[in-house]
C-alpha positions in Angstrom: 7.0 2.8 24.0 8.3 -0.9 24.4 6.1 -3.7 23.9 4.8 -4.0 27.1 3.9 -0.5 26.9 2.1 -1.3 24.0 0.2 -3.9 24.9 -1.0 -2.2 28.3 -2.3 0.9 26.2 -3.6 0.0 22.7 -3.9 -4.0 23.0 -7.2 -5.9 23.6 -6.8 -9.4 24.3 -7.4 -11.4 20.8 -7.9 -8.3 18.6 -4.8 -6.0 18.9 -1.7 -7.8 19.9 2.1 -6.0 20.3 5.3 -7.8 19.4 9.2 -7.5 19.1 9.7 -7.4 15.1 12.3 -7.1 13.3 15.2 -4.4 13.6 13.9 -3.6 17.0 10.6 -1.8 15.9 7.4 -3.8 17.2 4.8 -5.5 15.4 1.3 -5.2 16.0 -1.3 -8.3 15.2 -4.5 -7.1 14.2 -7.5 -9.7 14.3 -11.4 -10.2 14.0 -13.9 -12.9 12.9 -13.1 -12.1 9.1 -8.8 -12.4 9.3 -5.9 -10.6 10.7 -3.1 -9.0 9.3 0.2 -8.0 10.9 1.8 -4.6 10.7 5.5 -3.0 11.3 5.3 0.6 13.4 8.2 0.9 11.1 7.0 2.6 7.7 3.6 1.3 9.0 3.9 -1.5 6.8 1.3 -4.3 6.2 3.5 -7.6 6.2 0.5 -9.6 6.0 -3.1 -9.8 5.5 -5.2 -13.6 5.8 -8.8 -13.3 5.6 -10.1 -16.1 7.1 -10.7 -19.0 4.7 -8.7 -18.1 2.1 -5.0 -17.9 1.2 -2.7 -15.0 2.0 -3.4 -12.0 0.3 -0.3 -9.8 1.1 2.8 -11.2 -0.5 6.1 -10.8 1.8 9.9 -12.0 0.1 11.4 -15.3 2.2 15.1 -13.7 1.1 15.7 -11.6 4.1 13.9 -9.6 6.6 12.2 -6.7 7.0 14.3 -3.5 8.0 15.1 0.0 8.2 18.0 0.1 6.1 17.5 -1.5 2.8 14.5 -1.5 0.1 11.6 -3.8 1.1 9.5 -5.3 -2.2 6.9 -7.0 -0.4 3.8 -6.0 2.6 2.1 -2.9 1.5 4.9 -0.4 2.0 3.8 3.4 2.3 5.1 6.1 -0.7 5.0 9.5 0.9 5.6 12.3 0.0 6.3 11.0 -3.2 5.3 8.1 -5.3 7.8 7.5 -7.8 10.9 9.6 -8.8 9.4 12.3 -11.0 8.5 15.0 -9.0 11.7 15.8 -7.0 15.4 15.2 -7.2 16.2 15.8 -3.7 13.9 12.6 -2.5 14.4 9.1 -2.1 12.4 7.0 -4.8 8.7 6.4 -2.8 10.0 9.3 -0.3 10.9 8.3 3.0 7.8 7.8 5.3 8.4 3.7 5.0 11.7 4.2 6.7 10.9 6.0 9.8 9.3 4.7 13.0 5.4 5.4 13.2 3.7 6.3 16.5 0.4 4.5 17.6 -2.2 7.1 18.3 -4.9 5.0 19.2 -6.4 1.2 18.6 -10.2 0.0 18.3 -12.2 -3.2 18.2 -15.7 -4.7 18.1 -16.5 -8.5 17.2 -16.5 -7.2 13.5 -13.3 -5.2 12.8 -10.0 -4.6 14.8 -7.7 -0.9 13.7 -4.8 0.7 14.6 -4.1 4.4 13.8 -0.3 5.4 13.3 1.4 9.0 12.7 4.3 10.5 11.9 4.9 14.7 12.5 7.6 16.6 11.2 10.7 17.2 13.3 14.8 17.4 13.2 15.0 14.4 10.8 11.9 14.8 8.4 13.2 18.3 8.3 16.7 17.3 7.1 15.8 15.3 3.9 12.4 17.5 3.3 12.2 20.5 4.5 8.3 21.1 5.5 6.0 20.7 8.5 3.8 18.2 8.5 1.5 15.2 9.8 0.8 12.0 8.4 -1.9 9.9 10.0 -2.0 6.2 8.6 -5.1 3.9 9.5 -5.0 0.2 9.1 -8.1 -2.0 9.7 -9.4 -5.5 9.3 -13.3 -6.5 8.7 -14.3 -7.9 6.0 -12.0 -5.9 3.9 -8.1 -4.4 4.4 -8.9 -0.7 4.6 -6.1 1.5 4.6 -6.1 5.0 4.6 -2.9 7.8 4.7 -4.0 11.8 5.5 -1.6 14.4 5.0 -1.7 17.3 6.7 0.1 21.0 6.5 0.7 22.1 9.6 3.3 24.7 8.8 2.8 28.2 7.6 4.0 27.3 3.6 2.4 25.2 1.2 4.2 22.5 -0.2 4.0 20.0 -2.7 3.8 16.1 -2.6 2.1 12.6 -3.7 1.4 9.5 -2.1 0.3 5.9 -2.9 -0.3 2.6 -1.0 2.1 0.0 -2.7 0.5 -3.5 -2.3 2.3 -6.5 -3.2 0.0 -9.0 -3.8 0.1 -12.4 -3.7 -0.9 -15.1 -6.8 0.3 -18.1 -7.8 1.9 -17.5 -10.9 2.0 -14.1 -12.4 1.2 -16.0 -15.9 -2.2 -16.8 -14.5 -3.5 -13.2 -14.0 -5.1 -10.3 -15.9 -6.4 -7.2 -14.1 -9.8 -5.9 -14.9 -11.4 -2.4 -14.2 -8.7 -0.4 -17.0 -10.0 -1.2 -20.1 -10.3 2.0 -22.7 -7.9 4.2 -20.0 -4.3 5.8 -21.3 -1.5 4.7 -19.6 2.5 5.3 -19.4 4.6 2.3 -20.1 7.5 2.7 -18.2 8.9 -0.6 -19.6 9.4 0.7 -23.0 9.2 4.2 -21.7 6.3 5.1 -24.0 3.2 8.1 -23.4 -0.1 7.8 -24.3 -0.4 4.1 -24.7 -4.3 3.4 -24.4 -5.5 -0.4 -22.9 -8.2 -2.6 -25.0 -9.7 -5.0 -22.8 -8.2 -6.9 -19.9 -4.7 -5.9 -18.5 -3.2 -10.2 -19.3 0.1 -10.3 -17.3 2.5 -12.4 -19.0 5.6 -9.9 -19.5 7.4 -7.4 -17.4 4.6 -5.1 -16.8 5.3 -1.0 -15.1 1.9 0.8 -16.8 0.9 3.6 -15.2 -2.5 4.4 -15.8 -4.9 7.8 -15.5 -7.7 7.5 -14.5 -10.8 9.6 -15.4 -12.7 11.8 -12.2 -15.1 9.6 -9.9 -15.7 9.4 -6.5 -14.1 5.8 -6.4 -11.9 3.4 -8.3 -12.3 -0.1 -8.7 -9.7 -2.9 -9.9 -9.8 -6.4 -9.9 -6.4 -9.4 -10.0 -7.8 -12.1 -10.9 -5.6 -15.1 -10.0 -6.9 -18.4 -11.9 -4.2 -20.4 -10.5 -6.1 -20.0 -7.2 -9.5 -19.3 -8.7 -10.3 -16.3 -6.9 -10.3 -11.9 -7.2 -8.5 -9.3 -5.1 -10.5 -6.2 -5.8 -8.8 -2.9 -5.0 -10.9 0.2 -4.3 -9.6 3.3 -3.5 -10.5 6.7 -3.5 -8.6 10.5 -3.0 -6.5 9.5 -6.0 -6.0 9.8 -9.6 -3.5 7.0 -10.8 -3.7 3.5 -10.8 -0.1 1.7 -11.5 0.0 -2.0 -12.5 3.7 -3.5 -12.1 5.5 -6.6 -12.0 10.1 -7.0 -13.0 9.6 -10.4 -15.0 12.6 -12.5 -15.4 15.8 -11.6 -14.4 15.4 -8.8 -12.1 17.9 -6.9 -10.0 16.5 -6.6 -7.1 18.3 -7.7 -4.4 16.1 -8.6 -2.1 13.7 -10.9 -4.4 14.9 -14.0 -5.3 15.3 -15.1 -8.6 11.6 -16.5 -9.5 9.8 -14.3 -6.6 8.4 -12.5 -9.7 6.1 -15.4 -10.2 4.8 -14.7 -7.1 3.2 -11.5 -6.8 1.2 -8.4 -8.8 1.3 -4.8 -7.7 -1.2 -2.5 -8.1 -1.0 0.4 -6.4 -3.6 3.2 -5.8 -1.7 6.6 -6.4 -2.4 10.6 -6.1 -0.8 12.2 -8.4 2.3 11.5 -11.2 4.4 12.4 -12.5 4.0 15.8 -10.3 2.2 15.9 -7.3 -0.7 18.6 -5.7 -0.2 21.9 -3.1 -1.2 21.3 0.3 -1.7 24.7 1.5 -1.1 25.4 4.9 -4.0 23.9 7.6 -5.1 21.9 4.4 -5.2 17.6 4.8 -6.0 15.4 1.8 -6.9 11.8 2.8 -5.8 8.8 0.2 -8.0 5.7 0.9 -7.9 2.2 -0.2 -10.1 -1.2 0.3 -8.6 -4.7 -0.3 -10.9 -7.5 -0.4 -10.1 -11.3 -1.8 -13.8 -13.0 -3.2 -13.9 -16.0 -5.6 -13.6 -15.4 -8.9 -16.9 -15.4 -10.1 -18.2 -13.1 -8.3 -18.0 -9.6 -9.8 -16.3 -6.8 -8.1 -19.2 -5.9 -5.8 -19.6 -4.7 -2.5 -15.7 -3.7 -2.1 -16.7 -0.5 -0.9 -14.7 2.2 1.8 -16.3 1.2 4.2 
C-alpha cells in the first residue's frame, strides 16, 4: 500500500498518521495525550519515542539516514530470528527481520493510547537466507508507556530454532552520568574482555566501553532502570517472555560507520533478549510472544508502575 492507502485504511486523524520515509518505505506517526513516537514499516523500527513533557527517549544518529542497506545503531531496531551471532553461522548478526518491509495488519486508538500491529510471513526471500515458515507479528503502542511486543509463530510442519530481542538505543546526556539499576548480584558475560561468569555487585556505573550480557533468574517479569543524572530522570525497562538482559555501549573510538565520533556519549542500550548464546524450538503451530515496556519518570521515583500493560 502507498501512503494514501495507508492513511485511508489504518489512520485516524491525530492518532495514527502515514508518511513517505526514508528509502521509499513509509512512516507511521503514532500519537496520544501522553507522547508519540514515529515508526519505519521497514524493520518496524521505532525512530523515536517523546512522551509528552519530557526529552526524547529513543536516541536516533544525525550521520545518515535510515535505510535498507546498511546497519542502523539507533531507534529500537528488531533482532529476529537471532540476537547476536552465536547461534548460527548462516545468519546475519541480529538476523534479518529489521531489513525487510513489515505489513500493517491493523491500527487502534482511544484518547489514552494509539497502536499499530505489523507482520512479516515467510515467503521466497525469508526462505532464501532461512529456510523455515513462519509469522512474526510486531505491536508498537504509545500510553503512558512504549509497549512493544514481537510473537513468533511456526506455521510450517518442522520445528526450528531461533531468538529474539528488542534493541533500544536510548537516549542520555552523557553516558558518564549513568548507572543501570535492577542487576545487582546476577552473572553476566563480558564480551569486552570476552570473559564468563563475571557476577555484578551493586549498580551497573557506565563509564567504559560496556557489552555485559546478563542472565537473568525465572520471574514472570524483568525490571531495569538508566538512570541519566545529567537530565535527572529514569527510563525503566520491563519486559517479559525473555531470559537475558544485555547492557552495551562502544566507548571511544568506535568503528562504526554510521555513529559519529562522540555519538557514544549519547546513548545506553539495554536490550530485553530470549535466549543466548543458543536460542529455543518453536515447534510447529507453537508462538512465543517477547514483550517489553519503556517508560521515562524522574529520578526519584522508584521503578514503579512500569508494568505490561
Amino acid at each position: 500500500m502507498n501512503v494514501q492507502q495507508l492513511n485511508s485504511r489504518f489512520g485516524a486523524p491525530s492518532r495514527i498518521a502515514f508518511r513517505a520515509g526514508f528509502a521509499g518505505y513509509p512512516e507511521v506517526v503514532l500519537a496520544c495525550r501522553y507522547g508519540t513516537a514515529e515508526i519505519s514499516l521497514l524493520g518496524a523500527n521505532v525512530l523515536s519515542y517523546r512522551p509528552t513533557g519530557h526529552a526524547p527517549v529513543v536516541f536516533r544518529p544525525a550521520k545518515r539516514d535510515y535505510n535498507r542497506g546498511d546497519k542502523f545503531h539507533g531507534g529500537i531496531p528488531v533482532c529476529w530470528p537471532m540476537f547476536g551471532n552465536r547461534m548460527s553461522k548462516d545468519l546475519p548478526q541480529h538476523g534479518f527481520a529489521s531489513k525487510m518491509p513489515f505489513e500493517v495488519r491493523a491500527s487502534e486508538y482511544t484518547e489514552e493510547m494509539a497502536e499499530i500491529r505489523l507482520g512479516l510471513a515467510s515467503d521466497d526471500a525469508t526462505r532464501s537466507i532461512w529456510p523455515h515458515d513462519f509469522d512474526l507479528e510486531v505491536k508498537i503502542s504509545v500510553s503512558m508507556k512504549l509497549n512493544l511486543s514481537m510473537t513468533t509463530r511456526n506455521t510450517g510442519l518442522e520445528p526450528f530454532e531461533f531468538s529474539c530481542g528488542f534493541h533500544p538505543y536510548l537516549s542520555v546526556r552523557e553516558r558518564d552520568g549513568t548507572y543501570v539499576r535492577g542487576l545487582d548480584g546476577l552473572s553476566y558475560f563480558d564480551g569486552v574482555k570476552g570473559v564468563a561468569d563475571c557476577r555484578l555487585g551493586g549498580d551497573l556505573k557506565l563509564d567504559e566501553p560496556v557489552d555485559h550480557i546478563f542472565e537473568l533468574p525465572a520471574a514472570p517479569r524483568n525490571e531495569t532502570a538508566l538512570v541519566d543524572e545529567g537530565l535527572g530522570r529514569a527510563i525503566a525497562v520491563v519486559f517479559s517472555g525473555g531470559g537475558r538482559t544485555v547492557v552495551w555501549n562502544p566507548g571511544p573510538g568506535h568503528s562504526i560507520a554510521d555513529l559519529a565520533a562522540d555519538d557514544w556519549r549519547r546513548f545506553v542500550c539495554v536490550e530485553p533478549v530470549s535466549d543466548w548464546p543458543g536460542g529455543r524450538v518453536l515447534e510447529p503451530g507453537g508462538e512465543h510472544t517477547l514483550s517489553a515496556a519503556i517508560q521515562s519518570v524522574q529520578q526519584e521515583c522508584k521503578n514503579e508502575g512500569a508494568d505490561l500493560q
